[in-house]
N, CA, C and O of each residue as an XYZ file, in Angstrom:
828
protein
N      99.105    103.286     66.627
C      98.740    103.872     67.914
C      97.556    103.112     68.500
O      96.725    102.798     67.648
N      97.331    102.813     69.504
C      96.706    101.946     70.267
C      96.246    102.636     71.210
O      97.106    103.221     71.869
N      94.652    102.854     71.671
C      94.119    103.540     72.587
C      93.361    102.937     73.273
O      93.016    101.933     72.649
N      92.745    102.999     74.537
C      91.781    102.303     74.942
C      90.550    102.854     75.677
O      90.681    103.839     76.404
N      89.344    102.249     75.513
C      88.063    103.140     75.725
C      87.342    101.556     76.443
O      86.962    100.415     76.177
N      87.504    102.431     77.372
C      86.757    101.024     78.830
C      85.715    101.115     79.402
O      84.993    102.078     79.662
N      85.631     99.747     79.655
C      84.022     99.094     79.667
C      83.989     98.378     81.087
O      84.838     97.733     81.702
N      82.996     98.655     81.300
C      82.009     98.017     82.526
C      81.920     96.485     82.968
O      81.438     95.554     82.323
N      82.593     96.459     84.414
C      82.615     95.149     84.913
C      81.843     95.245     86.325
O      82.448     95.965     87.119
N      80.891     94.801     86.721
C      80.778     94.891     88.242
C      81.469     94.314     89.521
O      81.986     93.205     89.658
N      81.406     94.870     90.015
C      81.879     94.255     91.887
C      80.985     94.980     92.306
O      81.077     96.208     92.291
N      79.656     94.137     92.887
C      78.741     94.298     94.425
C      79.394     94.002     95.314
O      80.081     92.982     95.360
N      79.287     94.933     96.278
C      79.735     94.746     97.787
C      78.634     94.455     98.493
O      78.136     95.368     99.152
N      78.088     93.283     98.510
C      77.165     93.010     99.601
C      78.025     93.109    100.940
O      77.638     93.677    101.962
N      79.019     92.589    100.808
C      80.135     91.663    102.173
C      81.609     91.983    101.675
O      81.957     92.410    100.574
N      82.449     91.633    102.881
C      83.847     91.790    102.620
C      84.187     91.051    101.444
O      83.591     90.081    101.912
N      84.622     90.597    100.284
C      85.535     90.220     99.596
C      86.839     89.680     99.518
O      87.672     90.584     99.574
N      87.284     88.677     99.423
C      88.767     88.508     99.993
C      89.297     88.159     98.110
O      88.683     87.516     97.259
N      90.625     88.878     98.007
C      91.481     89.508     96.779
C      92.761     88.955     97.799
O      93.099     89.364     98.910
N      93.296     87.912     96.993
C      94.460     87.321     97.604
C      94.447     86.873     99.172
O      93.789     85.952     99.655
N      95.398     87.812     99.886
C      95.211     87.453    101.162
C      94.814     88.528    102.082
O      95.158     88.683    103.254
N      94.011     89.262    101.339
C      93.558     90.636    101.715
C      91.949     90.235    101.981
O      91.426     89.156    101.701
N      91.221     91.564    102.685
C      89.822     91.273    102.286
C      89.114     92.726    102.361
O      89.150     93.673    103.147
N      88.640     92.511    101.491
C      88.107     94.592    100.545
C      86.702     94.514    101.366
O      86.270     93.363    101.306
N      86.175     95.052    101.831
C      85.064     95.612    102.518
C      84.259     96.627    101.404
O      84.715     97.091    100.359
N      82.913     96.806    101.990
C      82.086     97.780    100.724
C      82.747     98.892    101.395
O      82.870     99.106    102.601
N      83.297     99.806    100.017
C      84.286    101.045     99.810
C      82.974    102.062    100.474
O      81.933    101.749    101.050
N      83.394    103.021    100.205
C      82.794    104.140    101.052
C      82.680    104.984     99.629
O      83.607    104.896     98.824
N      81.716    105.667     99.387
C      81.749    106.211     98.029
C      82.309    107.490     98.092
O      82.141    108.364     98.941
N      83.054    107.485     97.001
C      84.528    108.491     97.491
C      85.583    108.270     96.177
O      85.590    107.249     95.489
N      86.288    109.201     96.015
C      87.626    108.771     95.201
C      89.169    108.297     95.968
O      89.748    108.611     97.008
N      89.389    107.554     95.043
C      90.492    106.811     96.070
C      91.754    106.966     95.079
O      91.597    106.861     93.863
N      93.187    107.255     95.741
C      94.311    107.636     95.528
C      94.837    106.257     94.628
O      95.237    106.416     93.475
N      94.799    104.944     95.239
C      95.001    103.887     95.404
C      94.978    102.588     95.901
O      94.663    102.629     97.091
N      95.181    101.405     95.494
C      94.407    100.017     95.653
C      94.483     99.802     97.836
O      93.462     99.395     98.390
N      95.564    100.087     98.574
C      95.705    100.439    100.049
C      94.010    101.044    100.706
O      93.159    100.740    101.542
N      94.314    102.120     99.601
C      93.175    103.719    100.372
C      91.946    102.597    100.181
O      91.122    102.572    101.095
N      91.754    101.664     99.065
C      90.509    101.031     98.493
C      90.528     99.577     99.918
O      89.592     98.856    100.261
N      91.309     99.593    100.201
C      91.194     98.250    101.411
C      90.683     98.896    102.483
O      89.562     98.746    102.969
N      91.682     99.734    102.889
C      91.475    100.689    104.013
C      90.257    101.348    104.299
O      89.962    101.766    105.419
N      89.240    101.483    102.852
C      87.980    102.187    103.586
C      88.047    103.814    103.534
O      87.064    104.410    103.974
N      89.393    104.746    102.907
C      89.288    105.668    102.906
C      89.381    106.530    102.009
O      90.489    107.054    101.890
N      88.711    106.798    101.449
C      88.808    107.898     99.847
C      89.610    108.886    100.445
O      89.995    109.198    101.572
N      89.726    109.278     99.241
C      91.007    111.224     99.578
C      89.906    112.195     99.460
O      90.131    113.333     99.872
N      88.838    111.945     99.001
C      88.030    112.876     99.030
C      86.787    112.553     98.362
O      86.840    111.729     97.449
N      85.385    113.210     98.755
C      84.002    112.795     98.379
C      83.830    112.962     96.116
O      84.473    113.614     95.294
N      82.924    112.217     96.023
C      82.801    112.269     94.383
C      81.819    113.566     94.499
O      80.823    114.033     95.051
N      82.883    113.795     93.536
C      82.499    115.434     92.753
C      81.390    115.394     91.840
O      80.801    116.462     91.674
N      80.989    114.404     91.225
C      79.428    114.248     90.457
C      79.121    112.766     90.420
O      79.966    111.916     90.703
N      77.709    112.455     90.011
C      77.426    111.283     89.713
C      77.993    110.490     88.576
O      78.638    110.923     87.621
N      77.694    109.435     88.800
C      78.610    108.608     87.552
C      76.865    108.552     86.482
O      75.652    108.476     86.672
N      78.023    108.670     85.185
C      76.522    108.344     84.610
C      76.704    107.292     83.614
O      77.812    106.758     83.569
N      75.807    106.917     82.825
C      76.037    105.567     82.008
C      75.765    105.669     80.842
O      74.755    106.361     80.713
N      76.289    105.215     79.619
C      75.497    105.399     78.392
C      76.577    104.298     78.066
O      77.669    103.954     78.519
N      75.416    103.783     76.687
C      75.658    102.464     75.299
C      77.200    103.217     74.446
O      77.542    104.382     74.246
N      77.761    102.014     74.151
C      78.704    102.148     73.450
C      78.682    101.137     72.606
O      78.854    100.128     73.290
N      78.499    100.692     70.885
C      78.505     99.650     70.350
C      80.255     99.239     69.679
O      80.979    100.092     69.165
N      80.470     98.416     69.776
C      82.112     97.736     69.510
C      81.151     97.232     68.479
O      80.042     96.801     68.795
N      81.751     97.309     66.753
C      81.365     96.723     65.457
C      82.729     95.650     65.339
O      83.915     95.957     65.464
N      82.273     94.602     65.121
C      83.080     93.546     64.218
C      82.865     93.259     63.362
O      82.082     93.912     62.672
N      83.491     92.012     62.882
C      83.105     91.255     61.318
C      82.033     90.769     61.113
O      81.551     90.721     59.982
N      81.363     90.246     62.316
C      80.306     89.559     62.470
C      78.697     90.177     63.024
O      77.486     90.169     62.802
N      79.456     90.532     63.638
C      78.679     91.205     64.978
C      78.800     92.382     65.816
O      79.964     92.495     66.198
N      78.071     93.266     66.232
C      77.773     94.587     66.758
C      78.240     94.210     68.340
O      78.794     93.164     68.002
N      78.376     94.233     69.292
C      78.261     93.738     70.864
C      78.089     95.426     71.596
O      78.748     96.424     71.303
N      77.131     95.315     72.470
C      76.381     96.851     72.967
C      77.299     96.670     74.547
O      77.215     95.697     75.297
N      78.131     97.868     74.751
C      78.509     97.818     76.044
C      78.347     99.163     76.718
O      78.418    100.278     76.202
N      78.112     98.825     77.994
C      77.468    100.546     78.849
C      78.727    100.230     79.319
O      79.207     99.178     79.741
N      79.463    102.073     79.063
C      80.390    102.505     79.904
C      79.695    103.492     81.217
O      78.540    103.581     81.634
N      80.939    104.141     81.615
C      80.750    105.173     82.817
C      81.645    106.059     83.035
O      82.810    105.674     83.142
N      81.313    107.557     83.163
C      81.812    108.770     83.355
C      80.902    109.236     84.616
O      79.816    108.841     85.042
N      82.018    110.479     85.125
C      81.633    111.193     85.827
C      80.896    112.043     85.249
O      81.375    112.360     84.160
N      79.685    112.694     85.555
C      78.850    113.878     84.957
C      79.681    115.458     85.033
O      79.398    116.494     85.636
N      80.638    115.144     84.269
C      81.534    117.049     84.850
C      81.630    117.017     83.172
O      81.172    116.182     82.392
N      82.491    118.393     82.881
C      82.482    119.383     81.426
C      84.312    118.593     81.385
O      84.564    117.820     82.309
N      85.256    118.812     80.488
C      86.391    118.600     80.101
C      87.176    119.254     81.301
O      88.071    118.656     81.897
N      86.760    120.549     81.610
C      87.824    121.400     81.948
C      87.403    120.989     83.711
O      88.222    121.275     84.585
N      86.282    120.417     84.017
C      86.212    119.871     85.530
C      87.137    118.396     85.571
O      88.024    118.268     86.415
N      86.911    117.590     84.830
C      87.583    116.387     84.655
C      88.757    116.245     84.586
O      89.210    115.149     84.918
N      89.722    117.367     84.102
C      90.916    117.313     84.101
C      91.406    117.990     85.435
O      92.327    117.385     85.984
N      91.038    118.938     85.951
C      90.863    119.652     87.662
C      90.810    118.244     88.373
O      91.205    118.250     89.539
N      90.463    117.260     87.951
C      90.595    115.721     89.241
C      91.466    115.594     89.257
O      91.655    115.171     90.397
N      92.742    115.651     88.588
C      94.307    115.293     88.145
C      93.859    113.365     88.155
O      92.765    112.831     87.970
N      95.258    112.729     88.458
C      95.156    111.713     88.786
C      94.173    110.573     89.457
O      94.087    110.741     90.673
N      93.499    109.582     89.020
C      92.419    109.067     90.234
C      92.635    107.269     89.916
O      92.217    106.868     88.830
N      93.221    106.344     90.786
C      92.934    105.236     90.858
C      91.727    104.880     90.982
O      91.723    104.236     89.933
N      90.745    104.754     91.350
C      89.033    104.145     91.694
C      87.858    105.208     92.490
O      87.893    106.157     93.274
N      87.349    104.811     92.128
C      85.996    105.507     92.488
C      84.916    104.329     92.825
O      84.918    103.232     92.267
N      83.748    104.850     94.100
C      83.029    103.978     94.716
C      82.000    104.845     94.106
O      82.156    105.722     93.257
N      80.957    104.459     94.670
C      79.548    104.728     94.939
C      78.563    104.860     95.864
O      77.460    105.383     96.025
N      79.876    103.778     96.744
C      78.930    103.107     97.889
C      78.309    101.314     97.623
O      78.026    100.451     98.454
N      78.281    101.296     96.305
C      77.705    100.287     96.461
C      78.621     99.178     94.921
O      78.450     97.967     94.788
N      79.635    100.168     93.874
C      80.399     99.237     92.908
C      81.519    100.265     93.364
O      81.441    101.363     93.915
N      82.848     99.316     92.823
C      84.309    100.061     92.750
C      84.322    100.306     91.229
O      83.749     99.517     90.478
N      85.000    101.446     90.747
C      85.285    101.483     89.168
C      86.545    101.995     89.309
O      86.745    103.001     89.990
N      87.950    101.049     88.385
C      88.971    101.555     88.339
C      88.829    102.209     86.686
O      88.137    102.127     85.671
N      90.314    103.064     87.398
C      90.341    103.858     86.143
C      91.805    103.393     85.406
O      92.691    104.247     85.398
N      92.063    102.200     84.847
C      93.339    101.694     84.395
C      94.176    102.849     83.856
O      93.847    103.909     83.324
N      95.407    102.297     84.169
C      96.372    103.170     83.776
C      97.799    102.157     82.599
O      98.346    101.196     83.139
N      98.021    102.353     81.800
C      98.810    101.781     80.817
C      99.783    102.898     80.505
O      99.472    104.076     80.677
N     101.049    102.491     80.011
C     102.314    103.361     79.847
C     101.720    103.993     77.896
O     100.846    103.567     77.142
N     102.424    104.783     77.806
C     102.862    105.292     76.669
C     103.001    103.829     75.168
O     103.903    102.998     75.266
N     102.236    103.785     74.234
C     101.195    104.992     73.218
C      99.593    104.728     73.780
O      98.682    105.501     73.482
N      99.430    103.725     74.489
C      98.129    104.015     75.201
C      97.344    104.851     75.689
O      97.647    105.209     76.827
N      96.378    105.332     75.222
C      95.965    106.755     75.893
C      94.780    106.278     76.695
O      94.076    105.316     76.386
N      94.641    106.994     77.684
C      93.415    106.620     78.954
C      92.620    107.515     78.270
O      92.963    108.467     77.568
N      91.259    107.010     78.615
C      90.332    107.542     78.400
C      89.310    107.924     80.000
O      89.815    107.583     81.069
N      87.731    108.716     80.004
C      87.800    109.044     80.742
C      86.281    108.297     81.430
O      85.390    108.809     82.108
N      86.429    107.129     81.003
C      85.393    106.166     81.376
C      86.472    105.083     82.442
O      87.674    104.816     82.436
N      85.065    104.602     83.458
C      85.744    103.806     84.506
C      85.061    102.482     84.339
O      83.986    102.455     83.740
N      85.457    101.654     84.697
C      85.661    100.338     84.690
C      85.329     99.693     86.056
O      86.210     99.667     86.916
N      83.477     98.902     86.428
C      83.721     98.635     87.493
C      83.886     97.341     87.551
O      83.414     96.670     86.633
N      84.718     96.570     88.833
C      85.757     95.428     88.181
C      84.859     94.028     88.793
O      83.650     94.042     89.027
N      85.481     93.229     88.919
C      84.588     91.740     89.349
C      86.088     91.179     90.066
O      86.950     91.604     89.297
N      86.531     90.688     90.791
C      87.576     90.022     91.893
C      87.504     88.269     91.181
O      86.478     87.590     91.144
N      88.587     87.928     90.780
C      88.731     86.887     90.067
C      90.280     86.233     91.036
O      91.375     86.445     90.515
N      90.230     85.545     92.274
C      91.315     85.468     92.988
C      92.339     87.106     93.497
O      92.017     88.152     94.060
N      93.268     86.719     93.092
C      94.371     88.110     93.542
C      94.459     89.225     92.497
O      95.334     90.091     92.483
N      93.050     89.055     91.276
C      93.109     90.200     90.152
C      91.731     90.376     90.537
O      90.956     89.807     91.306
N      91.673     91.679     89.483
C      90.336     92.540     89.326
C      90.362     92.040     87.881
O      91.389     91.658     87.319
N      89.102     92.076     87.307
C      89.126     91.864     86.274
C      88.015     92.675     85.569
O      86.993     93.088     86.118
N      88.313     92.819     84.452
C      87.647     93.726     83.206
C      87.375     93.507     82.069
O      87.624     92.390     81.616
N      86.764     94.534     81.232
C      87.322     94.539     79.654
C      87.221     95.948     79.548
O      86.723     96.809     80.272
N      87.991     95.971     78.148
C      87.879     97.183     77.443
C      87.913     96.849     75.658
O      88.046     95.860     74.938
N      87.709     98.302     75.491
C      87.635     98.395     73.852
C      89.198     98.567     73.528
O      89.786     99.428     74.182
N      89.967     97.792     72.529
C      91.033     98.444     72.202
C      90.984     99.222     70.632
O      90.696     98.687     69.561
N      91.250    100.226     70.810
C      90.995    100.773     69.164
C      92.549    100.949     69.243
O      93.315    101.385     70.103
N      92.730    100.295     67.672
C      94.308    100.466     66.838
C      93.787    101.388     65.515
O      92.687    101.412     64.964
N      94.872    102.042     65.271
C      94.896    102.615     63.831
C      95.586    101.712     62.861
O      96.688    101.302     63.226
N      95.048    101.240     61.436
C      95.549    100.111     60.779
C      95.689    100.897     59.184
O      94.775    101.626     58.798
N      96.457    100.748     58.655
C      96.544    101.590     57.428
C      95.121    101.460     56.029
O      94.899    100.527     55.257
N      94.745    102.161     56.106
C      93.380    102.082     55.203
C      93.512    103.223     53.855
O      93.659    104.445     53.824
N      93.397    102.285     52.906
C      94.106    103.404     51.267
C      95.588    103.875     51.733
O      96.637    103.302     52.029
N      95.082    105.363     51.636
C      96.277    106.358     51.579
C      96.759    106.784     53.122
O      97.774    107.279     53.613
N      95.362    106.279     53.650
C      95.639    106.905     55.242
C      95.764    105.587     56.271
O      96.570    104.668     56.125
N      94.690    105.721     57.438
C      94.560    105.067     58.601
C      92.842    105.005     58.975
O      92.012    105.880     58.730
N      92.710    104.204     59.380
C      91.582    104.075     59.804
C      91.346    103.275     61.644
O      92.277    102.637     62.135
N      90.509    103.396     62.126
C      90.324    103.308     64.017
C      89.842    101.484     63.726
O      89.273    101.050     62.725
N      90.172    100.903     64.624
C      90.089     99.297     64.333
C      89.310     99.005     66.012
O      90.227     98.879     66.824
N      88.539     98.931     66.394
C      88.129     98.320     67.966
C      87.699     96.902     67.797
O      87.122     96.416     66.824
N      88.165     96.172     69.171
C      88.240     94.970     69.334
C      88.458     94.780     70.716
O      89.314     95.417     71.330
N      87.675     93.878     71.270
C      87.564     93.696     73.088
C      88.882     92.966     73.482
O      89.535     92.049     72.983
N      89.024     93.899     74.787
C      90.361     93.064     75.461
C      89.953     92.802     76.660
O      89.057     93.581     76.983
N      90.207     92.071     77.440
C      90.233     91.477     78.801
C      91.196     91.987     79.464
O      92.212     92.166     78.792
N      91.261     92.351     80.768
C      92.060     93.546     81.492
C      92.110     93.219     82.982
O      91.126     93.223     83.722
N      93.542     92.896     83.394
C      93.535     92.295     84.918
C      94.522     93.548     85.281
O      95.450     94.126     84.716
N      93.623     93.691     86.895
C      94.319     94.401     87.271
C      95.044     93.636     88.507
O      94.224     93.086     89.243
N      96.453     93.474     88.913
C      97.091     92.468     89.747
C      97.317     93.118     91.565
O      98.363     93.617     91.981
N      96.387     92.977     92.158
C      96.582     93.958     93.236
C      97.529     93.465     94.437
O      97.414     93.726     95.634
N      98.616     92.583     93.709
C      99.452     92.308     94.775
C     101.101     93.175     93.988
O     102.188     93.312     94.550
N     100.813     93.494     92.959
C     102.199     94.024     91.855
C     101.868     95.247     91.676
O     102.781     96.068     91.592
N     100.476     95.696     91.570
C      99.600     97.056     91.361
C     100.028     97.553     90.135
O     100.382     98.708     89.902
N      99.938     95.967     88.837
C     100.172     96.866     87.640
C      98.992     95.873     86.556
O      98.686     94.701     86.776
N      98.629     96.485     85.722
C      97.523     96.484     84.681
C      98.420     95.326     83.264
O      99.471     95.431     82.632
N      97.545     94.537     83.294
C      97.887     93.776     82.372
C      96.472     92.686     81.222
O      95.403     92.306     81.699
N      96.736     92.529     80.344
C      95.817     92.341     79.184
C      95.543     90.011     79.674
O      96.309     89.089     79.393
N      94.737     89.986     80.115
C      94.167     88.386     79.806
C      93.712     88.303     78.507
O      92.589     88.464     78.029
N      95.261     87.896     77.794
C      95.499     86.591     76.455
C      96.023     85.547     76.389
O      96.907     85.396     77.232
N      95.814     84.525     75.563
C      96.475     83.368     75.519
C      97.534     83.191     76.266
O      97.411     82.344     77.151
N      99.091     84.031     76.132
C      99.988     83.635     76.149
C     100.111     83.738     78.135
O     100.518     82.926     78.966
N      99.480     85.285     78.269
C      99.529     85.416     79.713
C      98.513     84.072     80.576
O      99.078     83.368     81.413
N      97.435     83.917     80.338
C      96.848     82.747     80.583
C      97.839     81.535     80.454
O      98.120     80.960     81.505
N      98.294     81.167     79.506
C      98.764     80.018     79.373
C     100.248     80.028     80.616
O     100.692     78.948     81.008
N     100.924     81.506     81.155
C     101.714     81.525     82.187
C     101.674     81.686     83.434
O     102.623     81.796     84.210
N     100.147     81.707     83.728
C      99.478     81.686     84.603
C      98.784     80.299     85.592
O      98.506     80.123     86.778
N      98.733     79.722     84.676
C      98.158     78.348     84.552
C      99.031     77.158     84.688
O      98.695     76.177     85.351
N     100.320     77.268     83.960
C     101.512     76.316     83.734
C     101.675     75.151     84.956
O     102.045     73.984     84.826
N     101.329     75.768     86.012
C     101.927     74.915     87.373
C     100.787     74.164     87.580
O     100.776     73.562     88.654
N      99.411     73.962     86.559
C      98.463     73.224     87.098
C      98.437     72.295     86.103
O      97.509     72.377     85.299
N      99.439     71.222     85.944
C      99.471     70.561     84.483
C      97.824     70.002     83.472
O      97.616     70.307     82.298
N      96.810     69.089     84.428
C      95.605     69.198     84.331
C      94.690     70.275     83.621
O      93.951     70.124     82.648
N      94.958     71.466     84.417
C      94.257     72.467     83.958
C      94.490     72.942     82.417
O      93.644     73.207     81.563
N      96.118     72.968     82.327
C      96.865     73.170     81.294
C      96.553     72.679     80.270
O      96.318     73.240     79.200
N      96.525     71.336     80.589
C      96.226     70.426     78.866
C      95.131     70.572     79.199
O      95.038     71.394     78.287
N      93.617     70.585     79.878
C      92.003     71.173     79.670
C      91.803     71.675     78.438
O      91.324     71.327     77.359
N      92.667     73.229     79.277
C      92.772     74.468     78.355
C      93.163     74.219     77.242
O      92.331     74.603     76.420
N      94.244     73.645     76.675
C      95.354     73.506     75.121
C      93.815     72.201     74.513
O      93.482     72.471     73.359
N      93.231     71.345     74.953
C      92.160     71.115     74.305
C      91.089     71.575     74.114
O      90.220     70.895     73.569
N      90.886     72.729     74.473
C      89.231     73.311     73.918
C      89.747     74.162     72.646
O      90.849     74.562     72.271
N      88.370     74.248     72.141
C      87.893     74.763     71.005
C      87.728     76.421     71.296
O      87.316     76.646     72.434
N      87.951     77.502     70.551
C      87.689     78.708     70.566
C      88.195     79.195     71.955
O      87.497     79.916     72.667
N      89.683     78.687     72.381
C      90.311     79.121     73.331
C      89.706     81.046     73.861
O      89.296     81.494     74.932
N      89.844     81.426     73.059
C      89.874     83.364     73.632
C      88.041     83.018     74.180
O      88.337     83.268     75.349
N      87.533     82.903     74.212
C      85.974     82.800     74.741
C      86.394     82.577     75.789
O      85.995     83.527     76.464
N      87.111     81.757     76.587
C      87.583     80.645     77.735
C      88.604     81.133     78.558
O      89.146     80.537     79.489
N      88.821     82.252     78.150
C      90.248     82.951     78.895
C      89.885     83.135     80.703
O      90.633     82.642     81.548
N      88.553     83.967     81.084
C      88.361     84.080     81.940
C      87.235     83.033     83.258
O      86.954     82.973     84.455
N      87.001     82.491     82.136
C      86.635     81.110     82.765
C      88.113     80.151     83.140
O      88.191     79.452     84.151
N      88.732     80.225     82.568
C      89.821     78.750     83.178
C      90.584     79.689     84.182
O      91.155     79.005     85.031
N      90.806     81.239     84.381
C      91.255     82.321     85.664
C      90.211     81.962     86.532
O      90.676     81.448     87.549
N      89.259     82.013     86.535
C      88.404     81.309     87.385
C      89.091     80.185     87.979
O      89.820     80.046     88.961
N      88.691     79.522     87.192
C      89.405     77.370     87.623
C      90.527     77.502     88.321
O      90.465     77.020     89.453
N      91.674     78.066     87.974
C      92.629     78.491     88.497
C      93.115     78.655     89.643
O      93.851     77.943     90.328
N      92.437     80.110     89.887
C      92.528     80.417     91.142
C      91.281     80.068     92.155
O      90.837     80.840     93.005
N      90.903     78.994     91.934
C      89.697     78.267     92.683
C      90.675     77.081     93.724
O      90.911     76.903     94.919
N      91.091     76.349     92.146
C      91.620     75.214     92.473
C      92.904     75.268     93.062
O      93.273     74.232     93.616
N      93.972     76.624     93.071
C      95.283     77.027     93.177
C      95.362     77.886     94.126
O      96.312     78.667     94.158
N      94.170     77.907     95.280
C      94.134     79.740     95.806
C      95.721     80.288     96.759
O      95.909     81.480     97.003
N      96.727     79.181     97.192
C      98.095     79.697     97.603
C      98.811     79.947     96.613
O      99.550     80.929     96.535
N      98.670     79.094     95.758
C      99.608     79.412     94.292
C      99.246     80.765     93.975
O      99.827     81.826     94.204
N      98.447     80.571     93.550
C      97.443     82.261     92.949
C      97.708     83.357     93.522
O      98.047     84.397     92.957
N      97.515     83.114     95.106
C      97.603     84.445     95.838
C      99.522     85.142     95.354
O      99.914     86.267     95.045
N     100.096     84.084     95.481
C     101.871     84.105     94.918
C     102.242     84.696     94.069
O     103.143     85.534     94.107
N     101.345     84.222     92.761
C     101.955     84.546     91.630
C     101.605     85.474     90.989
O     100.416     85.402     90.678
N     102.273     86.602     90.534
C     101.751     87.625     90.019
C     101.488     87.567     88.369
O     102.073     86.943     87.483
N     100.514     88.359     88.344
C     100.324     88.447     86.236
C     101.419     88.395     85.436
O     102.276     89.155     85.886
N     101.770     87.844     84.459
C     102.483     88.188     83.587
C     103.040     89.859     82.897
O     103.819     89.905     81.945
């Protein structure tokens, strides 16, 4: 079983933003239905509490890495009364609230994103259950998390999706297939990418 517990990306809105062939304006702080309502400037309705912040440590083999998530300040039984919510403003960051199909479970931290060409981009914690003795034990490990706002569906930046992303820039391609400690580099060469590719990019959707 595979769950995910998400982490903090920024987008400042000093200025409009342009996300493909669109261009996002600073949101209005508000909850928003969906990625349209988030162009458009119009929440469905005002935020019901402040967002608040607290440390979350992800343990590895090596190393501890400290990440601040974000919740709304409400009790269980207010939080679930929101029903459904694509993004939330502030006024001044967007935080999506990813959505993934079945055994993925959402959690109730938001994610505020950074605009990387025609994606949003993120991370999160992925915790797996891995068999430990007799039982199971919780496994977390960081994932990279695009959200594609021309397909409006949620997908994981790894190797393989990178590497199908990239394909049409042969240059870039063999760059990438020569560096060292490829997964460090994932969202740096999405960068390069859609720098160097911005019609291609705007085109092609995530894997």
């Amino acid at each position: 079983m595979l769950r995910l517990v998400l982490l903090p990306l920024l987008w400042s809105f000093g200025a409009n933003v342009c996300v493909g062939a669109s261009s996002v304006a600073v949101p209005k702080a508000g909850v928003y239905d969906d990625f349209q309502s988030v162009q458009d400037g119009l929440p469905s309705r005002e935020l019901p509490a402040r967002l608040k912040q607290y440390t979350h440590h992800v343990v590895g083999f090596f190393r501890s890495t400290k990440v601040q998530l974000y919740q709304l300040d409400l009790d269980r039984h207010q939080a679930r009364s929101m029903g459904s919510i694509f993004a939330l403003s502030d006024g001044v960051q967007l935080y999506l609230y990813p959505s993934f199909p079945s055994p993925v479970k959402r959690f109730s931290n938001y994610v505020p994103v950074e605009p990387i060409g025609p994606y949003l981009y993120g991370k999160t914690v992925a915790v797996s259950n891995i068999p430990s003795g007799e039982g199971q034990r919780a496994k977390e490990s960081l994932v990279e998390l695009l959200y594609d706002t021309r397909s409006g569906r949620f997908s994981t930046l790894n190797l393989r999706n990178l590497r199908a992303i990239i394909v049409d820039d042969a240059e870039l391609a063999a760059q990438f297939e020569s560096e060292s400690r490829k997964r460090r580099k994932l969202k740096s060469y999405l960068q390069q990418y859609t720098s160097r590719n911005a019609s291609s990019a705007s085109s092609k959707q995530a894997p």
